[in-house]
C-alpha positions in Angstrom: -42.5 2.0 -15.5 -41.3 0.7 -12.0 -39.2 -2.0 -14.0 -37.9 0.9 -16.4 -36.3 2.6 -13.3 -35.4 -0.6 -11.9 -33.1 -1.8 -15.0 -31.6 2.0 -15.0 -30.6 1.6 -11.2 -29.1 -1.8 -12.0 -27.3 0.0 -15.1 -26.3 3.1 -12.9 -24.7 0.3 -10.4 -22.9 -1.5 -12.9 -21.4 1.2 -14.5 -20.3 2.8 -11.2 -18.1 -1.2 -10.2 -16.7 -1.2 -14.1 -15.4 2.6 -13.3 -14.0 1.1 -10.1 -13.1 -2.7 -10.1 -10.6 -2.5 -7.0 -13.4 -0.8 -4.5 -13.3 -3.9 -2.4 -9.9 -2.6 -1.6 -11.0 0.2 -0.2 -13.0 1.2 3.4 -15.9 2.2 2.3 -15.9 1.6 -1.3 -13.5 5.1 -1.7 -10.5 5.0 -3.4 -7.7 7.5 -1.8 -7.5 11.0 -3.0 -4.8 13.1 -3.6 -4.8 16.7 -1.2 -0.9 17.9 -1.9 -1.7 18.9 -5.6 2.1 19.1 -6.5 1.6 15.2 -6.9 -1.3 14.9 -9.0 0.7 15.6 -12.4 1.3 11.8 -13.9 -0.9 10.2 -11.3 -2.5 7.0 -11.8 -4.6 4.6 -10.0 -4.0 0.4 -10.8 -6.5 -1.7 -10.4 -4.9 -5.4 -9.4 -6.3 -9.1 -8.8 -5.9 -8.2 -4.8 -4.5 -4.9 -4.4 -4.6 -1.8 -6.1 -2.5 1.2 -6.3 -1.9 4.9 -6.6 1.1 5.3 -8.9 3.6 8.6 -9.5 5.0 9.2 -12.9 6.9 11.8 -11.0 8.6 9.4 -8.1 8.5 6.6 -10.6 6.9 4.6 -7.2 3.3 3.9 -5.9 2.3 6.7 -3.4 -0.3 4.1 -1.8 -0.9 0.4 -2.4 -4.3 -1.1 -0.7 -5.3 -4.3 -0.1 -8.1 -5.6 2.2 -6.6 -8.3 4.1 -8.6 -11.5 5.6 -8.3 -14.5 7.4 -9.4 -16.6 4.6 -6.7 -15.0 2.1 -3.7 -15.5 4.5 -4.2 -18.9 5.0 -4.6 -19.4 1.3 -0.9 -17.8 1.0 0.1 -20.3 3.5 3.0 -21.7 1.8 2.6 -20.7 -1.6 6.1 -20.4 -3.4 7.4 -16.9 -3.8 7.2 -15.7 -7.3 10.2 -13.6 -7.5 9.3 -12.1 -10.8 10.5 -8.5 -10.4 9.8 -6.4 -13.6 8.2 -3.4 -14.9 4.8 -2.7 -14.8 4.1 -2.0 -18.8 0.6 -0.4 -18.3 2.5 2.7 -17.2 3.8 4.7 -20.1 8.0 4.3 -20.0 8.6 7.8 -19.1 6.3 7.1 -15.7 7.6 4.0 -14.4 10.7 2.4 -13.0 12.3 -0.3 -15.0 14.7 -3.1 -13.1 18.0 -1.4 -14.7 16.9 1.5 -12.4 17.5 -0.6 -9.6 20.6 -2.8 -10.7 23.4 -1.8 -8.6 22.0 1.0 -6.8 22.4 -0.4 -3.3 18.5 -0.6 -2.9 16.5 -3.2 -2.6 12.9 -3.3 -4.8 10.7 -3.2 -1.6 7.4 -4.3 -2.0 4.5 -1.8 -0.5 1.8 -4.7 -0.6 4.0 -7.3 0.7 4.2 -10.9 -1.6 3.1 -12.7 1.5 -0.5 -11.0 1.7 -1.5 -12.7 -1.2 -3.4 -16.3 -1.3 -2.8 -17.6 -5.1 -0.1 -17.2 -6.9 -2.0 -15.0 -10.0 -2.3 -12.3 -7.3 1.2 -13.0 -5.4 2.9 -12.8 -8.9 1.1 -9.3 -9.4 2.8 -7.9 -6.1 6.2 -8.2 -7.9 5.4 -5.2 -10.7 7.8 -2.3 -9.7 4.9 -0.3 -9.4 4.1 -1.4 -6.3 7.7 -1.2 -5.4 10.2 1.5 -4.1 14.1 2.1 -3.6 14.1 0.4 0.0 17.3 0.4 2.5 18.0 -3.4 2.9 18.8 -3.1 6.4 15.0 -1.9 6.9 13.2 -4.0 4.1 14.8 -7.1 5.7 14.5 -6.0 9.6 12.1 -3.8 11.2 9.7 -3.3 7.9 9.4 -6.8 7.7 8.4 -7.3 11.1 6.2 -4.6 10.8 4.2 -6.5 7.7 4.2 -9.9 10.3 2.7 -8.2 12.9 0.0 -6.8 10.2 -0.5 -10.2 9.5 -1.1 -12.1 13.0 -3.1 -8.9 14.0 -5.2 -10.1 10.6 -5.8 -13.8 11.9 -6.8 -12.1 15.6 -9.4 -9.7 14.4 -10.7 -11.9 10.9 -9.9 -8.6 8.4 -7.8 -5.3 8.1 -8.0 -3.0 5.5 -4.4 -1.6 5.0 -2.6 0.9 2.6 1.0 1.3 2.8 3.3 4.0 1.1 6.4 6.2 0.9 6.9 9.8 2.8 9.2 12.1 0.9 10.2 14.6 2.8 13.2 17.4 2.7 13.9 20.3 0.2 16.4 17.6 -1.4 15.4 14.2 -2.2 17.9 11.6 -3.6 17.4 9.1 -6.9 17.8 6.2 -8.3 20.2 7.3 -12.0 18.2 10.7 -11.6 14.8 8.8 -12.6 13.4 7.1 -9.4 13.2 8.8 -5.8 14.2 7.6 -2.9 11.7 7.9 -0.1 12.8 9.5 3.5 10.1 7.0 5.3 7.4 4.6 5.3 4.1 4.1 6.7 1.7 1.8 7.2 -1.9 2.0 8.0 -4.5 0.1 9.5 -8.2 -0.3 9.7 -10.6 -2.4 11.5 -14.3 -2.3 9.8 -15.6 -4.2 12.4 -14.3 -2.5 15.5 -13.9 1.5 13.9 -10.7 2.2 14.6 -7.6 2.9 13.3 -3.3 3.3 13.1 -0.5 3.4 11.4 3.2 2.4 12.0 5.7 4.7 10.7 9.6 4.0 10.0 12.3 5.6 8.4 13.7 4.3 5.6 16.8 3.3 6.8 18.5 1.0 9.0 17.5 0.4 13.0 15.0 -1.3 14.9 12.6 1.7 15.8 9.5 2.5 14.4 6.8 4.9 15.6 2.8 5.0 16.0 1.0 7.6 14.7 -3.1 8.2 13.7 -4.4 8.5 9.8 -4.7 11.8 10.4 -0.9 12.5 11.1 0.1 10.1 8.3 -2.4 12.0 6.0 -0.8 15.1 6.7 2.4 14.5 6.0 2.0 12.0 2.6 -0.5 14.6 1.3 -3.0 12.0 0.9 -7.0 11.5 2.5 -6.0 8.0 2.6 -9.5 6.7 4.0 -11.8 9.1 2.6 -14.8 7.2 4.2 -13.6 7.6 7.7 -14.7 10.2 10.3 -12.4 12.6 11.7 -13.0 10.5 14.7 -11.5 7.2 13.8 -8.3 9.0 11.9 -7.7 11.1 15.1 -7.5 8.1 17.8 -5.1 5.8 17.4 -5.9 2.1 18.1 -3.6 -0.2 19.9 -1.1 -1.6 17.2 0.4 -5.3 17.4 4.4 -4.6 18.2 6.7 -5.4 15.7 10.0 -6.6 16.3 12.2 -7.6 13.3 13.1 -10.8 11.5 15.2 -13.1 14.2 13.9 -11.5 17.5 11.1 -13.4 19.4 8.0 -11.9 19.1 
């Protein structure tokens, strides 16, 4: 009898990781969950080698992408060639999902949300470039302040050992613009950050445009505004006090 209930435990487990191959990506095991129900229509979750994400067939863009970043996986991306392979993401049905004519002379750039440079072997690194981890990004930004922004993520990762991090777009405004009427543009960007070891938390925001400045702001104020519980297996605590964030400064300034 005892091994009966034993083998369905082990069943009951098993089924629960197969529903949910990307929890290692996730605080807690809990994958982000939607609270502005105007976004939930054509919503999809992607599971990934070393990300996953929370895709819009309204935006055409992820709303989230999540990855748990460590030590050991940054120096594994330690010089590993950039893929460059920017193309649709053919899981998503066509009507959902950006394709790279959307983007071809728009006068954006297909910004990554999980950066390429997170990832340790090219299989995952290769992954990053599906347009549904990407959005319509100013280049002045993707190229200055974001990116600085993503380094600082990234020494702050090889200080504290591990960082679990989900990045997104803010849409805000009665009138957003688009890519050929299909993909939206977002107003802003955040970035968020989480320490397991430590229990805190932050998250860098920036508009998505061209400038230097960025701000820092909790998971509860990001929440709020992106219409997502972003770490569901937080306290109210941890999203409410903002830890000390690493200062970015963008590509070609000193750090």
């Amino acid at each position: 009898m005892k091994q009966s209930i034993i083998a369905i435990i082990l069943t009951l487990l098993a089924s629960v990781a197969s529903a949910n191959p990307c929890r290692d990506q996730f605080a807690g095991g809990q994958t982000p969950i939607l609270t502005n129900p105007k976004m939930t229509a054509k919503y999809r979750e992607i599971c990934n080698t070393a990300y996953a994400v929370g895709h819009s067939g309204i935006t055409r863009t992820p709303l989230w992408s999540a990855e748990y970043l460590t030590l050991d996986r940054l120096l594994g991306a330690k010089g590993l060639k950039r893929s460059n392979k920017f193309r649709a993401d053919t899981r998503l049905p066509y009507n959902e999902r950006a394709e790279l004519l959307d983007y071809t002379r728009s006068g954006y750039d297909r910004g990554h949300m999980a950066p390429s440079a997170d990832f340790g072997d090219p299989a995952s690194q290769d992954e990053s470039f599906l347009l549904s981890n990407m959005i319509p990004q100013d280049h002045n930004n993707n190229t200055g302040i974001h990116e600085g922004i993503e380094s600082a993520v990234r020494k702050e990762v090889k200080k504290r050992g591990e960082l679990y991090v989900i990045t997104g777009p803010l849409f805000q405004g009665a009138k957003l613009e688009s890519l050929k009427g299909r993909v939206i543009i977002p107003t802003g960007i955040f970035k968020c950050l989480y320490d397991p070891s430590r229990k805190e938390a932050g998250c860098y925001l920036e508009q998505n445009a061209a400038g230097p400045e960025y701000s820092a702001a909790t998971v509860a104020e990001i929440e709020k505004q992106a219409g997502i519980n972003l770490f569901p297996a937080l306290s109210a605590d941890i999203k409410n006090r903002l830890m000390r964030l690493p200062v970015a400064k963008p590509r070609g300034r000193k750090q």
